[in-house]
matplotlib code that plots the C-alpha trace (Angstrom):
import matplotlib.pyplot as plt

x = [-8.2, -8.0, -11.3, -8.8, -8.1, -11.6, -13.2, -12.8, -13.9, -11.1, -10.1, -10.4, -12.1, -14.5, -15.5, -15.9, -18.1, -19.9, -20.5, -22.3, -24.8, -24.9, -26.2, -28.4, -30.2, -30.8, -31.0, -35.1, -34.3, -31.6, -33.4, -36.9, -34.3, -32.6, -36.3, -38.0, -34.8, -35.7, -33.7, -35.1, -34.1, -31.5, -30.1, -25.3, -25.0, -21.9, -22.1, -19.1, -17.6, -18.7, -17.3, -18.1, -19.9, -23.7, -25.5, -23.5, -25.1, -28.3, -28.5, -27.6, -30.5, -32.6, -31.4, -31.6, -29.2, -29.9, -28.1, -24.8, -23.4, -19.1, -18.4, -15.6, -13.5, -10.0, -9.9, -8.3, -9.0, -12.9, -12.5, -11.3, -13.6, -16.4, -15.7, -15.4, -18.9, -20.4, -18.8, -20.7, -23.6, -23.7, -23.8, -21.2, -20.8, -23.3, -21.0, -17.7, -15.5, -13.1, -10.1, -9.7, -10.0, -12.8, -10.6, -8.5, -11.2, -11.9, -13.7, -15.0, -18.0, -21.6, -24.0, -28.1, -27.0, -24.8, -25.4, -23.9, -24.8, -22.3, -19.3, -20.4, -20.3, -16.5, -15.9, -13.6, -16.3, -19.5, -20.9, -17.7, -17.9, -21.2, -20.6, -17.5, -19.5, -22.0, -20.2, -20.5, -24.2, -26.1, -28.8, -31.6, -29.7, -30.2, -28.3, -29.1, -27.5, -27.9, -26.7, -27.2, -27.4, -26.6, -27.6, -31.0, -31.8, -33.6, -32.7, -34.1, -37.4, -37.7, -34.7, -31.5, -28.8, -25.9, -27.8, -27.9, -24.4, -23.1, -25.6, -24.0, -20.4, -20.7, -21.5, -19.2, -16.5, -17.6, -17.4, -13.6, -12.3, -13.8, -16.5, -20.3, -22.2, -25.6, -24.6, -28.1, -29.8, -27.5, -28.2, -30.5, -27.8, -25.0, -26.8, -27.9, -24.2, -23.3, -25.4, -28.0, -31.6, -33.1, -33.5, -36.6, -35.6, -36.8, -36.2, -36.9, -35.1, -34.6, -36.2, -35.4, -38.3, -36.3, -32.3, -32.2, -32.4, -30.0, -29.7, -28.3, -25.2, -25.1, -24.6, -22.3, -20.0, -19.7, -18.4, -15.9, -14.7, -14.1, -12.2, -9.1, -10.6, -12.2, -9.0, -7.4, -9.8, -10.2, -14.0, -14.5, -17.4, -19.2, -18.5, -19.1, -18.4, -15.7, -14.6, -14.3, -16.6, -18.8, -19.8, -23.3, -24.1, -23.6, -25.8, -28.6, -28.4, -28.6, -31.4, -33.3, -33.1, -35.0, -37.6, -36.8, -37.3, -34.7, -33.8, -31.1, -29.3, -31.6, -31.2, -32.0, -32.2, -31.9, -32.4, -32.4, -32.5, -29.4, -31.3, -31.8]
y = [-64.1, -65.7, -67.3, -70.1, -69.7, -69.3, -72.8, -75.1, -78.0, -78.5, -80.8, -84.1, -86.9, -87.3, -83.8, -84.6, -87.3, -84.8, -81.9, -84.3, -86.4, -82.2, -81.3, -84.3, -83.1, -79.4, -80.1, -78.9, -75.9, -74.4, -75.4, -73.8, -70.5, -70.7, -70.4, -68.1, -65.7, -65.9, -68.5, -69.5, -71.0, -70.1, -68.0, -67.6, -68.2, -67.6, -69.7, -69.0, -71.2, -74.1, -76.7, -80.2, -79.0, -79.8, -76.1, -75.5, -78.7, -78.2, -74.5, -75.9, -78.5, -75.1, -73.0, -76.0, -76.5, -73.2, -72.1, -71.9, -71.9, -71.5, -72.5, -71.2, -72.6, -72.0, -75.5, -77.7, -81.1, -80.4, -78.5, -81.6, -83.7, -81.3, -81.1, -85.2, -85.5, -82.9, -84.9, -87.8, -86.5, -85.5, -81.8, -80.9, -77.4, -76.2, -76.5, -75.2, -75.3, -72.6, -72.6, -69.6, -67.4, -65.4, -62.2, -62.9, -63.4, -61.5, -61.8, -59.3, -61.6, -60.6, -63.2, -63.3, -64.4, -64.5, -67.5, -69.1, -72.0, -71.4, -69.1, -65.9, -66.8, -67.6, -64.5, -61.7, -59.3, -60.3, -57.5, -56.5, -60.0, -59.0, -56.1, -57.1, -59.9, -57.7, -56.3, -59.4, -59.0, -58.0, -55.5, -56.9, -59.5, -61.5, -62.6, -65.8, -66.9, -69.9, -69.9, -71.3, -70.7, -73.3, -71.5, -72.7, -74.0, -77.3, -79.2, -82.5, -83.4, -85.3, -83.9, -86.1, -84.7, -86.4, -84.8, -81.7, -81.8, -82.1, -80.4, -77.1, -78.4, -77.0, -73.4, -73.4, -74.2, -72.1, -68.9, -69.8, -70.4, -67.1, -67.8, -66.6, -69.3, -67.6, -66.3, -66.9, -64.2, -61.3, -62.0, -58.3, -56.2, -57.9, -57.4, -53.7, -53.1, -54.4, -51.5, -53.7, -53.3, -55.4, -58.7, -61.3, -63.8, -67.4, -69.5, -73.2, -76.0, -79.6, -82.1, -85.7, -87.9, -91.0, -92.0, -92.8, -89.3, -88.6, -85.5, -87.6, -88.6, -84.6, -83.5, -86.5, -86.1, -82.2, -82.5, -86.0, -82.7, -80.6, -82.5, -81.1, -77.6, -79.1, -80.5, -76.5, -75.1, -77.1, -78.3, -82.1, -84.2, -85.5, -88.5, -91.5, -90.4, -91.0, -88.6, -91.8, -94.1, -95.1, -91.4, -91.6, -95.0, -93.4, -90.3, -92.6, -94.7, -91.8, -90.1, -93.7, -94.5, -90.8, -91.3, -87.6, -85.9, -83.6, -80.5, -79.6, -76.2, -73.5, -72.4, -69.2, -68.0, -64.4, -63.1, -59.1, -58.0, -55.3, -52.3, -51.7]
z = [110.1, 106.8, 104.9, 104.9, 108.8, 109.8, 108.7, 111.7, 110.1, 108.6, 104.7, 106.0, 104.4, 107.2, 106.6, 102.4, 103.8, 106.4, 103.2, 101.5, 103.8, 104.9, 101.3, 101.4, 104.4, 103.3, 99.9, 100.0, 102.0, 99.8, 96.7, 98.3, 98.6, 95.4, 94.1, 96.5, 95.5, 91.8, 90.2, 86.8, 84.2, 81.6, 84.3, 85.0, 88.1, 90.4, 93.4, 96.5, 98.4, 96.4, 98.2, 96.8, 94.3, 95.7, 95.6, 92.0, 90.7, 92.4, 90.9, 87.5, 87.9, 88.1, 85.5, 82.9, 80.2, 78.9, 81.9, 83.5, 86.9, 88.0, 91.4, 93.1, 96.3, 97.5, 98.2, 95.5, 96.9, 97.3, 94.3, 92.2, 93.8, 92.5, 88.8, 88.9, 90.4, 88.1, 85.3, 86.6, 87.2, 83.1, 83.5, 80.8, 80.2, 81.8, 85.7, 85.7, 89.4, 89.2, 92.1, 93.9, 97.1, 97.5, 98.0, 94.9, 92.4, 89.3, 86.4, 83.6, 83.2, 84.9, 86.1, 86.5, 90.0, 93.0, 95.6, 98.2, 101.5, 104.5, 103.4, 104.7, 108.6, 107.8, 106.0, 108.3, 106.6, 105.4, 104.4, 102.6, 100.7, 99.6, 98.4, 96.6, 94.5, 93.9, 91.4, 89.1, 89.6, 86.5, 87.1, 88.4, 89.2, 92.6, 95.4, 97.6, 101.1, 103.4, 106.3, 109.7, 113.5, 115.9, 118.9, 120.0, 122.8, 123.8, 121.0, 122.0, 123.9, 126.0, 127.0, 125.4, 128.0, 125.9, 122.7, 124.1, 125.7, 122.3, 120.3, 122.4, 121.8, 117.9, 118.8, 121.4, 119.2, 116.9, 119.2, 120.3, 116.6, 116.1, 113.9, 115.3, 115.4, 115.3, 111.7, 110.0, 112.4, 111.3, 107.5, 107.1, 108.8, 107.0, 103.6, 104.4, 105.1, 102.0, 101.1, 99.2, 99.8, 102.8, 102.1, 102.7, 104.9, 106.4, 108.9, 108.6, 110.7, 110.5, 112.6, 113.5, 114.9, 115.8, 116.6, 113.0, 111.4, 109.4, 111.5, 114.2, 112.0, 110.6, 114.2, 114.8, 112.0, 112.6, 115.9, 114.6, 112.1, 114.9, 117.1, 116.7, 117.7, 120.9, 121.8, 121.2, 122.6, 125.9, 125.2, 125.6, 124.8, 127.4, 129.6, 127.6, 124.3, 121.9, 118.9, 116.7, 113.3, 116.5, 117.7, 115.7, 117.3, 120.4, 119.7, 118.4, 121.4, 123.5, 121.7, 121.3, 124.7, 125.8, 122.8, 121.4, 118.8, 118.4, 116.5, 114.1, 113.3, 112.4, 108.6, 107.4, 103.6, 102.5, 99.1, 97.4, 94.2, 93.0, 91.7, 88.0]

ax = plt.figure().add_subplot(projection="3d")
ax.plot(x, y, z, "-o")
ax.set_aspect("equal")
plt.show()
């Protein structure tokens, strides 16, 4: 399976959408990583998978103009989209979207750090990612992952049976396109099998209080992205609900009319430091 292959959510502009009310959400955990695995300012930074362009802009905010991040995606429409907002947003030089597979690239530069929020879960081989880019590392340098695990249980309470229905949909669908779903937990073995020394980890998860958490639309929009791989797979949503621009007024509904509160995806960040 290709990196290409193995993201099931697909290029669509419902998923643009999704990636960035997505980086709104976790923005405070992936900057509380970024931090906690030693990103300072003035620091290069090479951040995978980059997307549209959030964690390379939010890492840039960090390292300050004396600093430098490149972002890298194989995806040029998200990739495009990327170097327009970071034009916007005024960083200048100091962001740079490069288009490219993470297999294919190659560069003779070395960089403080190596970073990176859900791309290693859709890699064929982590660890062998990890140890690939490690090789741009400087020494000393540090490398820092988010990633996610949308397998716990009891998401919503009082219990939200619609919520929970199709809360488990995304890991389902995750497990029959291939990709494990419960990524964030294997983080330490994929890193020490990258032969890099065990990382620190956390675990932090986001919680919504009422039907209008923004996690409520997250959840909703992620399962509008997979639709077409419920439909190959055989997984439906449950009775009642449609895959369509009303799916998160059907969730909150659902979730208002239980009172819950309800959980999101558990995120997990993992940093190391490449010996000297």
């Amino acid at each position: 399976m290709t990196e290409q292959d193995a993201y099931i959510l697909g290029s669509s502009e419902t998923e643009h959408r999704r990636l960035m009310l997505q980086a709104r959400i976790l923005r405070p955990w992936t900057e509380h990583f970024l931090r906690a695995g030693g990103l300072r300012p003035g620091m290069s930074v090479l951040d995978l998978g980059s997307g549209m362009g959030d964690v390379s802009m939010l890492a840039a905010g960090i390292v300050g103009p004396r600093g430098r991040v490149v972002g890298i995606d194989r995806d040029p429409v998200v990739t495009g989209k990327a170097r327009l907002r970071a034009e916007r947003e005024g960083f200048g030089d100091s962001v740079a979207f490069e288009l490219a597979a993470l297999d294919d690239f190659d560069t003779d530069e070395h960089f403080d750090a190596v970073i990176g929020r859900f791309v290693l879960l859709y890699q064929p081989d982590p660890a062998a990612t990890l140890r690939r880019f490690a090789r741009f590392l400087r020494p000393g340098g540090v490398m820092v992952f988010h990633e996610i695990d949308l397998t716990n249980e009891f998401s919503s309470w009082p219990p939200s049976p619609v919520w929970d229905e199709s809360y488990r949909l995304l890991a389902e669908a995750y497990r029959r396109g291939g990709t494990p779903p419960d990524f964030g937990r294997r983080l330490t073995r994929t890193f020490l099998d990258a032969g890099l020394p065990g990382p620190a980890v956390e675990c932090l998860t986001p919680v919504g209080t009422d039907a209008s958490s923004p996690v409520v639309r997250w959840i909703a929009d992620s399962v509008r992205s997979l639709a077409p791989m419920l439909e190959r797979t055989g997984l439906s949503l449950p009775a009642g609900l449609t895959a369509d621009d009303t799916l998160p007024d059907q969730l909150e509904k659902a979730v208002r009319e239980q009172g819950s509160q309800i959980q999101g995806p558990l995120q997990y960040g993992a940093w190391t430091r490449r010996g000297e």
